[in-house]
Steps between C-alpha positions, in 0.01 A plus 500: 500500500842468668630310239648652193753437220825615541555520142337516161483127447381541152810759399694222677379245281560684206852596601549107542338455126206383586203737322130415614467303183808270552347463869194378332623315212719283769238496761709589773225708637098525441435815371289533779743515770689766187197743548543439917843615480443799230254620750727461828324191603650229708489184361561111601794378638508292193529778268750700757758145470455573142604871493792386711625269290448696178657834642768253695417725828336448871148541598581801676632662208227495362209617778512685832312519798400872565361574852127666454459791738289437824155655426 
């Protein structure tokens, strides 16, 4: 995929003081879209606004576009 995280959203997070649990426990994101993002997934736009706001940061701080080599 050419798409990738820049950073470790989830040390991010936790940096910010927001642990999985608190994540949960305020439903600011479905623990689905938690296990997309532990596992370098990309997820909604949705979700991505939500980062943003949390971790006060751009989308592009948070993923990159990496060019694929030509096969």
């Amino acid at each position: 995929m050419a798409l990738r995280y820049r950073i470790d959203v989830l040390a991010a997070l936790r940096e910010r003081g927001y642990s999985s649990t608190k994540i949960r426990e305020k439903k600011l994101i479905g623990q689905s879209y938690l296990q997309q993002i532990r596992h370098g997934e990309l997820v909604s736009w949705k979700t991505i606004d939500t980062l943003c706001r949390l971790l006060d940061c751009q989308p592009g701080d948070l993923i990159e576009y990496v060019k694929e080599p030509d096969t």
